[in-house]
C-alpha positions as CSV (number, residue, x, y, z in Angstrom):
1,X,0.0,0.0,0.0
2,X,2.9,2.2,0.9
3,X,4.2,1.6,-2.5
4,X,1.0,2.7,-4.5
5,X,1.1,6.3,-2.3
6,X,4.6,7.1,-3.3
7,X,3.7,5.9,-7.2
8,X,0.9,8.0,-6.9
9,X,1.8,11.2,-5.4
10,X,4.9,11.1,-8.0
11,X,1.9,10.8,-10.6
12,X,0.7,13.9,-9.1
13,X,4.0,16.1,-8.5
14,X,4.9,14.9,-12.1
15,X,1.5,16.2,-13.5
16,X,1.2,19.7,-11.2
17,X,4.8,20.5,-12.8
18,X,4.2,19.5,-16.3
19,X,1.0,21.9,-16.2
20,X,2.8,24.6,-15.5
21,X,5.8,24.0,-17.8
22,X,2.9,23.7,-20.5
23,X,1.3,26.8,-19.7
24,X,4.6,28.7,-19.8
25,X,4.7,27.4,-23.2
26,X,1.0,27.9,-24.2
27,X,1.7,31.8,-24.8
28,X,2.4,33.4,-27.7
29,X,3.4,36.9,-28.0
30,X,2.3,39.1,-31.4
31,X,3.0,42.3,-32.4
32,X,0.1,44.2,-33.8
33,X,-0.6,47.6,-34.6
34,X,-3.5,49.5,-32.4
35,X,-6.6,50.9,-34.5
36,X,-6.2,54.0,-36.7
37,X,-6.7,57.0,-35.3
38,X,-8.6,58.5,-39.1
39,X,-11.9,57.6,-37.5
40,X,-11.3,59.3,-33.7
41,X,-9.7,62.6,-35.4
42,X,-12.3,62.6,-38.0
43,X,-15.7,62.5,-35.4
44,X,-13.9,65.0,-33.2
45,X,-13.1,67.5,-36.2
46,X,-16.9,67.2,-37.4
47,X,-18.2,67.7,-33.7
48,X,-16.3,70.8,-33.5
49,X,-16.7,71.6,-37.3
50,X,-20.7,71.3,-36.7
51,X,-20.3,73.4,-33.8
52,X,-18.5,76.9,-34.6
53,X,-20.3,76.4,-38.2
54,X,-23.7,76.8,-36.4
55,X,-22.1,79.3,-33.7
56,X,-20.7,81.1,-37.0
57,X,-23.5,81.2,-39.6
58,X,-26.4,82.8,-40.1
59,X,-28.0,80.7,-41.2
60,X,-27.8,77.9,-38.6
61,X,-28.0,74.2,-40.3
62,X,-26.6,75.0,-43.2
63,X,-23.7,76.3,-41.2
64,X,-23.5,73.2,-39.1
65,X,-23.4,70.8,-42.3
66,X,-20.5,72.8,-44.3
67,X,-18.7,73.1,-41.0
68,X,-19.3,69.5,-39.7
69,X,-18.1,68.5,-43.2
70,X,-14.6,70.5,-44.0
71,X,-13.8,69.5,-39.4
72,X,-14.5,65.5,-40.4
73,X,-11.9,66.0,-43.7
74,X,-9.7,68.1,-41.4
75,X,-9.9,65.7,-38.7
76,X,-9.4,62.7,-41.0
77,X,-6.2,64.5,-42.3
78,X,-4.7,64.9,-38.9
79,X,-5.2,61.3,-38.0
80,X,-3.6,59.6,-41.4
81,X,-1.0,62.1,-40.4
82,X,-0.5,61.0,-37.2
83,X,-1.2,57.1,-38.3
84,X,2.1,57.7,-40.4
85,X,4.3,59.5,-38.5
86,X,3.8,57.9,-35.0
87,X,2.5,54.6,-35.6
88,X,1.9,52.5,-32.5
89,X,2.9,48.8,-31.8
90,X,2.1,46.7,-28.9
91,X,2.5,43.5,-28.1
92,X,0.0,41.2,-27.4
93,X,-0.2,38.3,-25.4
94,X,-2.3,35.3,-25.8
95,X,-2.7,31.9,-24.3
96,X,-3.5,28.8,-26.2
97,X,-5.1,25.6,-24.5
């Protein structure tokens, strides 16, 4: 009986160990760059755009649409710029089972 404990808790050291040597191995790291920033700069330029066009104008709407318009292309030309010149990487991490 003696014998079959020792075989056994062996059995169990042996497995607890292996687990975690497997789980070291399980994760794989990937560099990936983060999402563009067009879309961000472009809602924030037409927001402001929309704004100061109505704040501007006489006529109200109208003001809001061609101002809301040229701040999303503004907006959208910052963030390319940005996307270019700065580009971000990260890495990510993930596990496999």
């Amino acid at each position: 009986m003696k014998k079959i404990m020792y075989v056994l808790s062996l059995a169990f050291g042996l497995t607890v160990v292996s687990a975690s040597f497997s789980e070291a191995q399980a994760q794989t790291t990937k560099t990936k760059t983060t999402s563009s920033r067009k879309g961000k700069y472009a809602l924030i330029g037409a927001g402001a755009g929309a704004a100061t066009g109505a704040i501007v104008s006489k006529n109200h709407g109208k003001g809001a649409l061609i101002g809301g318009a040229a701040g999303a292309g503004a907006g959208y030309l910052v963030g390319r710029h940005k996307d270019k010149k700065h580009p971000e990487v990260r890495t990510v991490t993930k596990k496999r089972y």
